[in-house]
C-alpha positions as a Markdown table, in Angstrom:
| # | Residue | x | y | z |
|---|---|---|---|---|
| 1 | Unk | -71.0 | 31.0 | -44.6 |
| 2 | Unk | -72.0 | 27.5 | -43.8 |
| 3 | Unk | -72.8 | 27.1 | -39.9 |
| 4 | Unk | -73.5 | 23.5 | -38.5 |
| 5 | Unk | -76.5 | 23.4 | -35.7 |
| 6 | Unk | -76.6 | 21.2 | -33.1 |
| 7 | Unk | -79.3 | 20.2 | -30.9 |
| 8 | Unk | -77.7 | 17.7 | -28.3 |
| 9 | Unk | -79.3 | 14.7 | -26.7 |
| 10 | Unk | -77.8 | 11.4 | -25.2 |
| 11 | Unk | -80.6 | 9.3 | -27.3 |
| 12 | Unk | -80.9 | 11.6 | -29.9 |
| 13 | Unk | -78.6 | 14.4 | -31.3 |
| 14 | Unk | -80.1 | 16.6 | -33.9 |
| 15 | Unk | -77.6 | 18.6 | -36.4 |
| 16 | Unk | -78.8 | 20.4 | -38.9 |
| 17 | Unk | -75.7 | 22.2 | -41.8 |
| 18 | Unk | -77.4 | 25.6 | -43.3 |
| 19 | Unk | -75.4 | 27.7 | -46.1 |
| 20 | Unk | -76.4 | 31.5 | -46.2 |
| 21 | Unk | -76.2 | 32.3 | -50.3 |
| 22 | Unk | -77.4 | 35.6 | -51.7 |
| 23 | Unk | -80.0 | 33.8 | -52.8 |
| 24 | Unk | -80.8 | 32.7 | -49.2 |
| 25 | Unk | -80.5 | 29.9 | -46.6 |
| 26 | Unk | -80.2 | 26.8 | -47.9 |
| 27 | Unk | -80.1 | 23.6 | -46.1 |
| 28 | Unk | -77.0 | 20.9 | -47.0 |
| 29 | Unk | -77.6 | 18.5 | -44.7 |
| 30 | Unk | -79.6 | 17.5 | -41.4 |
| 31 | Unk | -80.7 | 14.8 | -39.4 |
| 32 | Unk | -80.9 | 12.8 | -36.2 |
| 33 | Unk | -78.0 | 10.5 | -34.3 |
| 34 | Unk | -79.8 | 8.2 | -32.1 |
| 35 | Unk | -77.3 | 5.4 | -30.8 |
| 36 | Unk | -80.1 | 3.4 | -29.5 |
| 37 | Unk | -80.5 | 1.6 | -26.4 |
| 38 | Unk | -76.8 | 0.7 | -25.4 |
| 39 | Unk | -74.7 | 2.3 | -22.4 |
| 40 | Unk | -74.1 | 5.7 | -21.9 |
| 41 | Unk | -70.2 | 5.5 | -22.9 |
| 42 | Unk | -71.2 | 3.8 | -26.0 |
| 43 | Unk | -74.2 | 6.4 | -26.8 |
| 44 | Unk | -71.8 | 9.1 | -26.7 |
| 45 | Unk | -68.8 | 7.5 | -28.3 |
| 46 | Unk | -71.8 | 6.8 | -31.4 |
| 47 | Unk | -72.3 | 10.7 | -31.3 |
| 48 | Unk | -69.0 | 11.9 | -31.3 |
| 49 | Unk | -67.9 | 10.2 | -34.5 |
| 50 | Unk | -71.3 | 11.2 | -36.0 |
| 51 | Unk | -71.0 | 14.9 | -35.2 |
| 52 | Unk | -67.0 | 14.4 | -36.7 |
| 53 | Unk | -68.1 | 12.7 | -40.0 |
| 54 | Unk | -71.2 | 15.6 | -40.6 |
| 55 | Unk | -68.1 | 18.4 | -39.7 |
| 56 | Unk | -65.7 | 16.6 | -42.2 |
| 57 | Unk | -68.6 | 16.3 | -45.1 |
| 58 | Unk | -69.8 | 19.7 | -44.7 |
| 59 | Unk | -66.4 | 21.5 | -43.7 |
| 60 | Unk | -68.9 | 24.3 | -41.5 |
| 61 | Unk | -67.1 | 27.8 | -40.8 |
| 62 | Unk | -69.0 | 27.9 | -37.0 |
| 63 | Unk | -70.9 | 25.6 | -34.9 |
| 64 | Unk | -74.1 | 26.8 | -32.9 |
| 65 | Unk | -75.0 | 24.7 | -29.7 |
| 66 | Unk | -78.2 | 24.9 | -27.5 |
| 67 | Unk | -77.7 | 25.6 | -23.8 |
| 68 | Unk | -79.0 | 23.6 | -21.4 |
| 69 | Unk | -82.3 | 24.7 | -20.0 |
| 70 | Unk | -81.9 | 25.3 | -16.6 |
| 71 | Unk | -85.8 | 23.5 | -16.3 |
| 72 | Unk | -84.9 | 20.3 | -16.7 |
| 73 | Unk | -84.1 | 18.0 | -13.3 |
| 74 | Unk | -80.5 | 18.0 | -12.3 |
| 75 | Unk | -80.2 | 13.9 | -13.2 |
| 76 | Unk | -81.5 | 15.1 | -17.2 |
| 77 | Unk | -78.8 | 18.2 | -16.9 |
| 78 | Unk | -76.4 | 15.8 | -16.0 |
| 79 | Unk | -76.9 | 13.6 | -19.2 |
| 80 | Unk | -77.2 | 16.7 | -21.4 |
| 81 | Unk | -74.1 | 18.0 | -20.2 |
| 82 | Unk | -72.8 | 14.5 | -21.3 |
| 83 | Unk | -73.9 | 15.0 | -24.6 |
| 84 | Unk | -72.9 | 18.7 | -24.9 |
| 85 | Unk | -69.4 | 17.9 | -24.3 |
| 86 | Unk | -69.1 | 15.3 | -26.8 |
| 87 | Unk | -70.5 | 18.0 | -28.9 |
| 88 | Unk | -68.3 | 20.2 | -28.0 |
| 89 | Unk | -64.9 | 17.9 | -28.2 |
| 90 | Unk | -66.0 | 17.1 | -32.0 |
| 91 | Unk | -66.2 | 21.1 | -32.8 |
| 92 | Unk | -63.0 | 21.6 | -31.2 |
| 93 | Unk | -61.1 | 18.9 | -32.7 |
| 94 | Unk | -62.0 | 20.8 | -35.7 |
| 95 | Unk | -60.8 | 23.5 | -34.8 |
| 96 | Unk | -64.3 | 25.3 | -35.1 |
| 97 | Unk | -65.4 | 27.9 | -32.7 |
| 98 | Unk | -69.1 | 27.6 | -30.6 |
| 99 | Unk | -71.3 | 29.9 | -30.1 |
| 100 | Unk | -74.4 | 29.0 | -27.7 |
| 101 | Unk | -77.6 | 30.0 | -27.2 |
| 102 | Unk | -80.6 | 29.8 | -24.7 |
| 103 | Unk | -83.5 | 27.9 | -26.0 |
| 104 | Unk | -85.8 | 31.1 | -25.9 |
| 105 | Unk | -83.3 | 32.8 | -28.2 |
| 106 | Unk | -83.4 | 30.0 | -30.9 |
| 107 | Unk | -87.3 | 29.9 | -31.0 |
| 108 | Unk | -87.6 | 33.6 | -31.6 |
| 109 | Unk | -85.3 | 34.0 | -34.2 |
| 110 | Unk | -86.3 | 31.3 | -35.8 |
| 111 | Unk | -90.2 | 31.1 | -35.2 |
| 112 | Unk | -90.9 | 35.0 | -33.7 |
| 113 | Unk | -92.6 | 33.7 | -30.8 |
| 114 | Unk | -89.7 | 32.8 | -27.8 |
| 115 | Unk | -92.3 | 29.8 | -26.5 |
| 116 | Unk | -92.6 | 28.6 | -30.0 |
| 117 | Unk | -94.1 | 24.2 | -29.7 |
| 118 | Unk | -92.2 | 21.7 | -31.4 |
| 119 | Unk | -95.1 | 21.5 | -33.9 |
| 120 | Unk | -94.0 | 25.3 | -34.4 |
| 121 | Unk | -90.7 | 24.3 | -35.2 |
| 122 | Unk | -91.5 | 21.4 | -37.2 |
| 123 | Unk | -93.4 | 23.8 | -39.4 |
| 124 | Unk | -91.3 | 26.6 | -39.7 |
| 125 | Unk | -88.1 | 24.3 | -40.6 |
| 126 | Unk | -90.9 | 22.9 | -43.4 |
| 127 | Unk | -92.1 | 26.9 | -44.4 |
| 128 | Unk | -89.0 | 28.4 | -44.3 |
| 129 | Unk | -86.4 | 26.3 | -45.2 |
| 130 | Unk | -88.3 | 23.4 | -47.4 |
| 131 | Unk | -87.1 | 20.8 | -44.9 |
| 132 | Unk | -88.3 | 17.5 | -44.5 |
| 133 | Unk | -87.9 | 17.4 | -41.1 |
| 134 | Unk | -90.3 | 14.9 | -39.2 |
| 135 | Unk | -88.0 | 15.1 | -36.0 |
| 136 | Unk | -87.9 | 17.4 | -33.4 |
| 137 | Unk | -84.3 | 17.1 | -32.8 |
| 138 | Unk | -83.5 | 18.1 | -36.7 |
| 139 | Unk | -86.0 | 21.2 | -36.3 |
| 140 | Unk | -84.2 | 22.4 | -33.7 |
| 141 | Unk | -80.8 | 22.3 | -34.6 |
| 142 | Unk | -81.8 | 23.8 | -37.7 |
| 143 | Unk | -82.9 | 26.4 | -35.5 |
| 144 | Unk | -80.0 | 26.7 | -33.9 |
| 145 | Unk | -78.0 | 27.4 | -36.8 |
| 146 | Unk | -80.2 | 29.7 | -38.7 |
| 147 | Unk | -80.4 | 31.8 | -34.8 |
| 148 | Unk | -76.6 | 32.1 | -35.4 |
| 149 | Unk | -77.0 | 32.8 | -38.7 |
| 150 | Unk | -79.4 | 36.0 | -38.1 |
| 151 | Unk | -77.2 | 37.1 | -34.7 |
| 152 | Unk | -74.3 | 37.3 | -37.2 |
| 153 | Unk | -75.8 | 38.7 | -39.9 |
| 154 | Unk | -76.7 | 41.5 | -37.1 |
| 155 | Unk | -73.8 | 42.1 | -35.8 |
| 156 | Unk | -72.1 | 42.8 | -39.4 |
| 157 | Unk | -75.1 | 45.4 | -40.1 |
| 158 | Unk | -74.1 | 47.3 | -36.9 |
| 159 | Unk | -71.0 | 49.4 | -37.6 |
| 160 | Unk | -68.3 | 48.9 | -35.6 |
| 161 | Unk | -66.6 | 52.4 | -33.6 |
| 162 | Unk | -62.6 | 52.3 | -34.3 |
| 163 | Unk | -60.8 | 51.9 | -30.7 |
| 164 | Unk | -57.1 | 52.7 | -29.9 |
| 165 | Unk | -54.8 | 51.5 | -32.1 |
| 166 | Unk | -57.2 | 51.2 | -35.4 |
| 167 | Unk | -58.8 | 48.1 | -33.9 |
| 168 | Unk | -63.1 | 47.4 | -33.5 |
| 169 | Unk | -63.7 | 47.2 | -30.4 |
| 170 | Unk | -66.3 | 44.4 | -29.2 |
| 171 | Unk | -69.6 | 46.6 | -28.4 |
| 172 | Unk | -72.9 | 45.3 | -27.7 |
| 173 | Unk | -75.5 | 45.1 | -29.8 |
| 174 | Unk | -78.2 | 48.1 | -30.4 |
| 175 | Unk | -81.3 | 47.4 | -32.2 |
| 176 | Unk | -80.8 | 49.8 | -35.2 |
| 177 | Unk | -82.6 | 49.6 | -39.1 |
| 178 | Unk | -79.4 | 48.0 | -40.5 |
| 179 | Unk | -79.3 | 45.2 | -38.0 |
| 180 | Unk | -83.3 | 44.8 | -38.4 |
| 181 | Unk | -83.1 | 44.6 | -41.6 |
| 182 | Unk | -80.8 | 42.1 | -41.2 |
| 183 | Unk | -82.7 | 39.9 | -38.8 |
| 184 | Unk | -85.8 | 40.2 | -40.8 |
| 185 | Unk | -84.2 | 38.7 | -43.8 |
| 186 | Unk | -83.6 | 35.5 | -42.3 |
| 187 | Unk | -86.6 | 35.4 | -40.0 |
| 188 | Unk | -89.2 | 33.4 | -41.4 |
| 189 | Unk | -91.8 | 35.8 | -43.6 |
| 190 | Unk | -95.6 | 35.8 | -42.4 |
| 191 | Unk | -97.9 | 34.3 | -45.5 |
| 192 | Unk | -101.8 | 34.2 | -45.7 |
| 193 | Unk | -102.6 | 31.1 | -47.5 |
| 194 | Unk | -106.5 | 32.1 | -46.9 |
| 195 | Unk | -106.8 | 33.4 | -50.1 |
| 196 | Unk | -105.6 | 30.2 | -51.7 |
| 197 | Unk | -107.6 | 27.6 | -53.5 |
């Protein structure tokens, strides 16, 4: 399963392309789109054909996007609804389908602390998947996709009830062994490095 992530910004737009193997997550390819200082139109047209050219390289199964956080003024909502369509209009032209989430879920599964810092972030994407990230942008959308990645993972640990007609009918999740077990594999794993010289 190979899940693009993608953390969207008008001046930057991080993505970040995670593979889960049975030997783990691996990461195929991330990075940051920043356009530079051009109009608006032009910033998004940059960031469209970026997000196109990482989906036709990396041929993901899913795309993960961030929500907008409903903190931010309504003139920075504005812009990164901009930028979340464009994201959105390169995923569909693939014909991939999106799954969002809220900031707050992204941190926790990815850091275990829902007001995780960027430095957090930064670090874990470092720890946990051997990135060399240096952006924030790239840590998050590598975020993103490994938050997907563990919601998916959970929801194929929890069995699903047969409904009329032999079909699995769509149930909400309920924390149960199987689908914590399946979370904690691809949360990050808490190491003492006291103890090393």
């Amino acid at each position: 399963m190979i899940v693009l992530g993608i953390d969207p910004g008008s001046r930057r737009c991080g993505y970040g392309v995670i593979a889960r193997r049975s030997s783990g997550l691996v990461v195929l390819a991330s990075g940051v789109l920043a356009p530079g200082d051009v109009p608006m139109a032009e910033r998004l047209a940059f960031i469209q054909d970026g997000l196109a050219e990482v989906i036709r390289r990396a041929a993901p199964a899913e795309v993960s996007i961030e929500q907008v956080f409903a903190g931010v003024s309504a003139r920075s909502a504005l812009v990164l609804g901009h930028a979340r369509g464009v994201a959105l209009a390169a995923a569909a032209r693939a014909g991939l389908e999106v799954f969002e989430y809220a900031p707050a879920q992204v941190k926790l599964a990815f850091t275990g602390s829902g007001r995780a810092s960027k430095e957090q972030m930064l670090r874990t994407a470092r720890m946990l998947l051997g990135a060399d990230t240096r952006r924030a942008d790239e840590a998050d959308a590598l975020a993103i996709a490994v938050c997907h990645l563990a919601r998916r993972a959970a929801r194929e640990a929890t069995p699903a009830r047969r409904g009329a007609g032999g079909r699995a009918p769509v149930v909400p999740l309920r924390p149960g062994a199987r689908a914590a077990a399946a979370l904690a594999r691809l949360r990050p794993a808490r190491r003492d490095h006291r103890g090393i010289a």
